[in-house]
Structure formats: structure tokens, C-alpha cells
C-alpha positions as CSV (number, residue, x, y, z in Angstrom):
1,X,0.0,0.0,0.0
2,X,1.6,3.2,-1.3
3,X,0.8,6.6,0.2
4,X,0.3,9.4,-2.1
5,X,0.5,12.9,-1.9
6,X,-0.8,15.5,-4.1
7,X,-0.6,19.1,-3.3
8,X,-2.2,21.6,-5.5
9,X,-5.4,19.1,-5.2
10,X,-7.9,21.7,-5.4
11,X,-6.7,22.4,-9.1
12,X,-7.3,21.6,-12.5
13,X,-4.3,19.4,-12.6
14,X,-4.6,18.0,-9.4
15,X,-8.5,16.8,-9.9
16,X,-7.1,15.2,-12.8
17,X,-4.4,13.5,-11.7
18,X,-7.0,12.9,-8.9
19,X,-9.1,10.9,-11.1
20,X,-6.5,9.2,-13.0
21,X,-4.9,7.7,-10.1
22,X,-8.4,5.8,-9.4
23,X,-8.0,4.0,-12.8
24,X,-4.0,3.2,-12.8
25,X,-2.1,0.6,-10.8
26,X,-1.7,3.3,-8.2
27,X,-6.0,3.0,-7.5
28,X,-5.0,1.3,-4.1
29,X,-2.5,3.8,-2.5
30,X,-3.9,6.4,0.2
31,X,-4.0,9.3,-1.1
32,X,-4.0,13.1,1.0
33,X,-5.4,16.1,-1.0
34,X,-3.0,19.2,0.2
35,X,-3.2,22.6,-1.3
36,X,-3.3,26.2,0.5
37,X,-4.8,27.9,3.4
38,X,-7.6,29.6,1.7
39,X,-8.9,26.5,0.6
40,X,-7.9,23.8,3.3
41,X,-11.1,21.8,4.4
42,X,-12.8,22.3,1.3
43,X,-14.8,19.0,-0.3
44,X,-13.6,16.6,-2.6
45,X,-14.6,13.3,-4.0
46,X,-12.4,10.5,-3.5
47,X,-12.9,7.6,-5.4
48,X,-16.5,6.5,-3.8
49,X,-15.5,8.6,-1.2
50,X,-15.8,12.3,0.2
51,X,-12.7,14.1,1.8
52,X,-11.1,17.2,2.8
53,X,-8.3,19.2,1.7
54,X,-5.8,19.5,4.4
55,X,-3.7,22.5,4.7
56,X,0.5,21.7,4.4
57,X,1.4,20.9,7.6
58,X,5.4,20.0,9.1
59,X,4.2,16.5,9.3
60,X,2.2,16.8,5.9
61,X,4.2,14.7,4.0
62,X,5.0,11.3,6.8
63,X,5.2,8.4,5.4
64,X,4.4,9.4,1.7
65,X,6.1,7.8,-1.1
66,X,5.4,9.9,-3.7
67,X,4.6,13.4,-3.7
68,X,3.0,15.4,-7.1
69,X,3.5,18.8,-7.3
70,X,0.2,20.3,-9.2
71,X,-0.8,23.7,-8.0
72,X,1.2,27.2,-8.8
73,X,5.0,27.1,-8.6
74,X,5.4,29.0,-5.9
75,X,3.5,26.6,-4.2
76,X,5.8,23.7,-5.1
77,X,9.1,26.4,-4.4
78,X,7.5,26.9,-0.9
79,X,7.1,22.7,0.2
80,X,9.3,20.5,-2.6
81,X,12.1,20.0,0.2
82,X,9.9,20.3,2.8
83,X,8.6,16.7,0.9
84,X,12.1,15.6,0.0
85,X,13.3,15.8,3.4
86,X,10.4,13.3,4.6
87,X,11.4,10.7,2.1
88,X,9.1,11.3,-0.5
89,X,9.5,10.6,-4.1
90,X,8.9,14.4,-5.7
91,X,7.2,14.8,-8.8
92,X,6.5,18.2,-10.2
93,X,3.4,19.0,-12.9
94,X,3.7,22.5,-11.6
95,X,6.9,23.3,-14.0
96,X,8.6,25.0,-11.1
97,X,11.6,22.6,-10.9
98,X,12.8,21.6,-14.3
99,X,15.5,24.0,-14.5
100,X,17.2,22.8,-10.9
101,X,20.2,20.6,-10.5
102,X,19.6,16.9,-10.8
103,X,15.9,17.1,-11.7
104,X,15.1,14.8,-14.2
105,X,12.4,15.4,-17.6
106,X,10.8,12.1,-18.5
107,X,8.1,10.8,-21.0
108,X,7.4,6.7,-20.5
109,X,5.7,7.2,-23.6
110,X,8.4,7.6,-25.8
111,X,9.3,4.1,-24.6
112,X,12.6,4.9,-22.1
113,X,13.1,4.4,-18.9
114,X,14.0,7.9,-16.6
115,X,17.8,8.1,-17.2
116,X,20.0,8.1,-14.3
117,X,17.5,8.6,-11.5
118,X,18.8,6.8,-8.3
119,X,18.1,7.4,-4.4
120,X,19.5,10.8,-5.1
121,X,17.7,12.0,-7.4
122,X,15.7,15.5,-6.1
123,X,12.8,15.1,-8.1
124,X,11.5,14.4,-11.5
125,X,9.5,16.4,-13.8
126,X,6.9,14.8,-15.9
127,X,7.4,16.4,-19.4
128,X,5.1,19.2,-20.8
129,X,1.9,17.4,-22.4
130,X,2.7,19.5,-25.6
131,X,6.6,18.2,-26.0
132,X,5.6,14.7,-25.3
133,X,3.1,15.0,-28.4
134,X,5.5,16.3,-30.0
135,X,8.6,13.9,-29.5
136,X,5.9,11.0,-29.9
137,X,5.0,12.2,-33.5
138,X,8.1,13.5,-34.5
139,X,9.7,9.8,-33.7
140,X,7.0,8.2,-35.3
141,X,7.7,9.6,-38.8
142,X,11.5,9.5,-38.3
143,X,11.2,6.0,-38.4
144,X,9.5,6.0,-41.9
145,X,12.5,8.6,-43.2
146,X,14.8,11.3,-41.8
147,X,13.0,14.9,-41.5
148,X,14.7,17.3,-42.9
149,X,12.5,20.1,-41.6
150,X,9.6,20.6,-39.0
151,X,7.8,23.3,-37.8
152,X,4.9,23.0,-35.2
153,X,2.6,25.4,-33.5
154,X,1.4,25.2,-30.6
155,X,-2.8,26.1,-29.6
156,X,-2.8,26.0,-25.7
157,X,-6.0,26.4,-23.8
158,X,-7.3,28.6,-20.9
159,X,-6.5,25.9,-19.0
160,X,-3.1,25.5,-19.6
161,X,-3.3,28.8,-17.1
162,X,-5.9,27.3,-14.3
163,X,-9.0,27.7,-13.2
164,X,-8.5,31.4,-13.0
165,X,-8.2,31.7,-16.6
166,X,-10.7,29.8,-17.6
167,X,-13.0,32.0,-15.5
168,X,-11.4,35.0,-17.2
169,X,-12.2,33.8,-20.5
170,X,-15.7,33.0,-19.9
171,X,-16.2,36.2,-17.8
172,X,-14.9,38.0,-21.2
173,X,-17.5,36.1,-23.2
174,X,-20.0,37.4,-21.5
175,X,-18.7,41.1,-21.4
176,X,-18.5,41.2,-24.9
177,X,-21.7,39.8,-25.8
178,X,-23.8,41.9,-22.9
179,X,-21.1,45.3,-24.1
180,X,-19.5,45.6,-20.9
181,X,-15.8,46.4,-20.3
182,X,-13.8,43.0,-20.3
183,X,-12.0,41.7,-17.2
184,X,-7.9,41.3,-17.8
185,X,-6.3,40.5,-14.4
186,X,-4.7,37.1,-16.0
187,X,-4.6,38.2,-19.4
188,X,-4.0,41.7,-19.8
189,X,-5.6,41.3,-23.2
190,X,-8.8,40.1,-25.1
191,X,-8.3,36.1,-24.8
192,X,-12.4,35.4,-26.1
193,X,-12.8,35.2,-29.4
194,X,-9.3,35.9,-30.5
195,X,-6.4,34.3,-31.6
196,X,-2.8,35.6,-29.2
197,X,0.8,34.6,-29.7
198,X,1.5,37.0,-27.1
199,X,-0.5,38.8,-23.8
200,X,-0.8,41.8,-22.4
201,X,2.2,43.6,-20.2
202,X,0.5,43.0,-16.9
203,X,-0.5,39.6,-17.7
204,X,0.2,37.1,-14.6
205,X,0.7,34.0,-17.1
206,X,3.2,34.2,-20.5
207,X,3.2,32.6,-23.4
208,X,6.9,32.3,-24.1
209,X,7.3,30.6,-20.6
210,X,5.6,27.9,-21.9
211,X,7.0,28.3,-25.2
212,X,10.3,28.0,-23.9
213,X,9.6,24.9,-21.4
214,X,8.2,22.7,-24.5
215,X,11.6,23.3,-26.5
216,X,13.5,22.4,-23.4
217,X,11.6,19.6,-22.3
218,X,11.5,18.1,-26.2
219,X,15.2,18.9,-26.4
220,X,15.3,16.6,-23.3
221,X,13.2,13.9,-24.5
222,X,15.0,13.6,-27.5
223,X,18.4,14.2,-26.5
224,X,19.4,15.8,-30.0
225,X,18.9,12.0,-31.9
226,X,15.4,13.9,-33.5
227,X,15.3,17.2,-35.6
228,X,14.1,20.0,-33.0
229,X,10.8,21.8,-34.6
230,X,10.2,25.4,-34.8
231,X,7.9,26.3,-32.4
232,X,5.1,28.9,-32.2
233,X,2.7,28.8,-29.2
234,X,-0.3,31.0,-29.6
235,X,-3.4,31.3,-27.3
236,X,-6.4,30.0,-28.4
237,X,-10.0,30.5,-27.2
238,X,-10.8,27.5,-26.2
239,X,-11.4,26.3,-22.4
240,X,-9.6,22.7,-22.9
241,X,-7.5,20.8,-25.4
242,X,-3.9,21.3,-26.9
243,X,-4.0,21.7,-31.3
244,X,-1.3,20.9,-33.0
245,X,-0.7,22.3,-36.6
246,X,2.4,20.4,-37.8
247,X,4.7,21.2,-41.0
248,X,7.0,18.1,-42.0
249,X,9.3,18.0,-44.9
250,X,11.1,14.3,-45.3
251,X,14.7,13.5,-46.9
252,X,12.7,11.4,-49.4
253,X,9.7,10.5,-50.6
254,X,7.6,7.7,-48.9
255,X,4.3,6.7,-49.4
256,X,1.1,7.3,-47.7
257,X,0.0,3.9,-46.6
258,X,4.1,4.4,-44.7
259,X,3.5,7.1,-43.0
260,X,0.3,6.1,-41.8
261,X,1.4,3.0,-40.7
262,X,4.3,4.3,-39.0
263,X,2.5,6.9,-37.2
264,X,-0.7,4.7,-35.9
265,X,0.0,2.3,-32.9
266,X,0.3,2.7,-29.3
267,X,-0.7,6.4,-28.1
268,X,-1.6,7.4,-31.0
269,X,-5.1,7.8,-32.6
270,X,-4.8,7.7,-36.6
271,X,-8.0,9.5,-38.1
272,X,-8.7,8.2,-41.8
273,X,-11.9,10.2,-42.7
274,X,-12.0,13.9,-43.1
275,X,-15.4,14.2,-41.9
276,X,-13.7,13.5,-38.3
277,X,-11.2,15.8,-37.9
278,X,-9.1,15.7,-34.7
279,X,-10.2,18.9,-32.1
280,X,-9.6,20.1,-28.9
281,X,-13.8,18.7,-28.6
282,X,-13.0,15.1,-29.6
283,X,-9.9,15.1,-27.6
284,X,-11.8,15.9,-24.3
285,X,-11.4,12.3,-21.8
286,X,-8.9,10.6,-24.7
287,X,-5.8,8.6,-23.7
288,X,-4.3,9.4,-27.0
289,X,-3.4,12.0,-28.8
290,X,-5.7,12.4,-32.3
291,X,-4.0,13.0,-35.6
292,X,-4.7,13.3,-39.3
293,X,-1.9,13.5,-42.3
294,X,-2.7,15.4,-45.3
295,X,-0.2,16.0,-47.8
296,X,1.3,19.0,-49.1
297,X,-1.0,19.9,-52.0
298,X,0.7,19.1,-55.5
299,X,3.6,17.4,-53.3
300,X,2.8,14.0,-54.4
301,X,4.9,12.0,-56.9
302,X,5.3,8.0,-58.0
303,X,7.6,7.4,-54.7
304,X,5.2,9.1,-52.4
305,X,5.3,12.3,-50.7
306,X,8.1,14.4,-48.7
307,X,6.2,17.6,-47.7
308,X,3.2,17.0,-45.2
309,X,0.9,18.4,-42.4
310,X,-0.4,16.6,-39.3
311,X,-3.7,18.2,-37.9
312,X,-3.6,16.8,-33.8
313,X,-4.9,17.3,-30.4
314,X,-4.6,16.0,-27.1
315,X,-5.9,16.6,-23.5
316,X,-3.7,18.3,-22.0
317,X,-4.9,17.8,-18.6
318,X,-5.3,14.0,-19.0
319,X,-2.0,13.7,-20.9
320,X,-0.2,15.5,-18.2
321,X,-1.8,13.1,-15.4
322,X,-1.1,10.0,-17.3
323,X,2.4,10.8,-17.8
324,X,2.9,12.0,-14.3
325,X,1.6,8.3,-13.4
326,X,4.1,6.5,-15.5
327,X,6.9,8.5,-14.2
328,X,5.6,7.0,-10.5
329,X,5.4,3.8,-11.7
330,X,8.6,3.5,-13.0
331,X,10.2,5.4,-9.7
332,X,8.3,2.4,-7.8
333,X,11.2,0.3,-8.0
334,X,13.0,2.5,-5.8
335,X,10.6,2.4,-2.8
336,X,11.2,-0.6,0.0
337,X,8.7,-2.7,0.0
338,X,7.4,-4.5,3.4
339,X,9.7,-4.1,6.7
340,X,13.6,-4.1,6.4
341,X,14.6,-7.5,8.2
């Protein structure tokens, strides 16, 4: 019986990750919802189950073997050691620790183990939903032919941002439709009905933050054996869902029935028919991420085609939970098990 921790429980991550955990191998451990003063004791469902969020406590994290990180990153800044110290296994969905010495990015998906992670490792960061798409696709076609070019953006949704987001962007549907002034506290800009590759001066979330972690954490993933993709992240006014617009250009030409063989399989959802078009909609409660391949128009030739586009999607919040739950089942191996004789 593993003991779980998940601070940050009263957000849209951690009611994800939440529900995930009641479907995995992990659907036996104890688990302790955590999160912050203002709302400690509020009520959550638990399996069958109701319970309370506690507040973070000294002796929060006893006896826990693995701790996910899924609220703000100050949060995670403020109790990461804190959870470290008590012998917990830290993993962080936050994006607050990437960047620190000896944390590790990982992606089961992609079909390796966490490199190098031992007794000592600090923590581990489950890769950005987004780069894992990415890496998954992008190795899925190199094994058809080398790319010589790709180029992705990026459609993140409100929630990418949290709950406060999505409120602003609904709050800002309303205001425009009723011809009120619009609210902009996370924003700092008009997110409803508009497309953004950037925000507003005084927004409190940014675009090239998480611009910047996808290239890091795909750079990771792949360790340089896989062309790295342009990348454009733009806003998109939607509530849930990442969109993937893909570019592809391939050494040489290879035929359709290849490269749709090569990119079907595990994770992967191949859509045939163009009256089902992957969207951030269909996505909603998938395990896999969608995809449909249309050639470059007039690219075709005897041997096939070398320029192409994937149209994709994925949830981000269910990706990013079902990742995170790999990670912990491949760190399982480092937890005792029973009493040491």
C-alpha cells in the first residue's frame, strides 16, 4: 500500500491526476489532498468517497512515497524540500523545478526508462503534455524517413493557465456579448474570441514561458537523436485541449500507406476520414493523442510524398496526469517494500 501525496489538489491538474490515479495501478495507494490555506477543508470526491483538503502541515508529508506537485510554482518552491526531506518521491506537474540541479524530464511514452534517476535524485519532472506530443509524432515519422524540416505550433487552452483563466475567459464572453468592459487580471488582453501569440504587459501568465519549457523539455526527451521543430505557441480561445498544426518535410519520398502505418500504434489515434477531424472537442477524456496527415497539395509524386501536415490534439490535462503516473510507476522500483529484516 503506497501513500500518495498531491498538493495543489484543489486544481485543474490535481483533480485530474486525482481521477487518474483511481484507474491506474496506483487505485489502491492512500492518497492526502494538500493545497493552501484559503482553501484547506474544502470538499472533494475520492474515489467512492468524500474528503477534505488539508492545509501543508510539518508533518504533511510522513510516510508518503510519492509526492505530485500540481498547484502554482510558488507553491511547489514553498514545500518541494519540505517533501524531499520526509522521504518522498517528488514529482512536479507544476513546471517550477525543471531547471534545478539533478531534476530529471521524463516521458514513458516515448518508450525509455528515466535516465540516471537513483536514491538521489531530487525530483522528477513529468514532461510538458505539448513536447511529449510532439517527440511521440516526430519519432513516429523519423522511423519511416529522416525529417529534414519541422515546424509546429502550438494552440494552448485557458487551461493551460488554471482555473483562473478559464474564468477569465468565460467572464470575457460574457462582457463582450452583454457590451461591458472586459475583465484582464490574468490576461492583460482580449483572450475570447481571439487568436494571441502574445499577452498583455501585466499579464500574470506568459506565453513564451511555456513556449520555452516545450523546447527544453523536447530537447530533453529527444536528446538531439530527432530534428528539433520550430515552435510557435499561440493562445487559443478554447477552455480545454492542446492543437497541433504540424509542417513536416522528409529527406525522401515515402508513401502514404508508410507514414500512416508508421504513425498509428500505441498512443496514437490515426484519423482516416476527413469528416472526423481531430479537435480540442474530440480530444476531451482521450488517452491518445488524435492526428490526421494530409499531404502537401501538389507534393505527391510516384515514390510518395516528402512535404506533409499533421492536424492533432490532445488533453492536456489527461495527458499531463497519465504521464505523471508513469513517471511514478517506474520510480516504484526505488521504494522498499514491506519491513527491512
Amino acid at each position: 500500500m503506497y501513500k500518495i501525496a498531491i498538493v495543489g489538489a484543489s486544481t485543474l491538474v490535481g483533480r485530474e491526476l486525482k481521477d487518474a490515479l483511481s484507474e491506474s495501478p496506483l487505485a489502491t495507494a492512500k492518497i492526502v489532498l494538500l493545497d493552501a490555506e484559503d482553501v484547506e477543508g474544502q470538499l472533494e470526491k475520492l474515489g467512492d468517497e468524500a474528503t477534505f483538503i488539508q492545509g501543508i502541515r510539518a508533518d504533511a508529508f510522513e510516510r508518503a512515497d510519492f509526492t505530485f506537485f500540481c498547484g502554482s510554482e510558488a507553491l511547489t518552491r514553498s514545500h518541494w524540500r519540505q517533501a524531499l526531506g520526509a522521504g518522498s518521491t517528488v514529482l512536479d506537474l507544476s513546471g517550477a523545478l525543471d531547471q534545478e540541479a539533478g531534476v530529471l524530464v521524463c516521458a514513458p511514452w516515448l518508450g525509455a526508462e528515466i535516465p540516471a534517476v537513483d536514491l538521489f535524485t531530487p525530483a522528477v519532472a513529468p514532461a510538458h503534455p505539448a513536447a511529449v506530443a510532439l517527440a511521440l509524432l516526430v519519432d513516429r515519422l523519423q522511423q519511416a524517413a529522416p525529417l529534414r524540416f519541422a515546424a509546429a505550433t502550438v494552440m494552448l487552452p485557458a487551461s493551460e493557465f488554471g482555473r483562473a483563466a478559464m474564468d477569465e475567459l468565460h467572464q470575457q464572453t460574457v462582457s463582450l456579448l452583454s457590451f461591458q468592459a472586459l475583465p484582464r487580471d490574468v490576461y492583460d488582453a482580449q483572450a475570447a474570441y481571439n487568436l494571441l501569440s502574445g499577452l498583455g504587459e501585466g499579464a500574470s501568465v506568459s506565453l513564451k514561458t511555456v513556449e520555452a519549457r516545450i523546447r527544453r523539455h523536447y530537447e530533453t526527451l529527444t536528446g538531439g537523436r530527432r530534428p528539433a521543430p520550430g515552435v510557435q505557441v499561440i493562445h487559443a480561445p478554447v477552455f480545454h485541449g492542446h492543437t497541433f498544426l504540424i509542417a513536416v518535410e522528409l529527406e525522401r519520398p515515402v508513401e502514404i500507406a508508410v507514414l500512416e502505418k508508421a504513425l498509428g500504434g500505441e498512443h496514437v489515434d490515426l484519423i482516416l476520414e476527413d469528416t472526423d477531424s481531430p479537435s480540442n472537442l474530440a480530444a476531451t477524456g482521450q488517452n491518445d493523442v488524435l492526428v490526421r496527415l494530409r499531404p502537401e497539395p501538389g507534393a505527391s509524386n510516384p515514390g510518395g510524398v516528402s512535404r506533409l501536415w499533421l492536424w492533432a490534439a490532445a488533453d492536456n490535462l489527461r495527458l499531463n496526469a497519465q504521464n505523471a503516473i508513469l513517471c511514478a510507476l517506474t520510480l516504484r522500483r526505488l521504494r522498499p517494500h514491506g519491513a527491512i529484516q
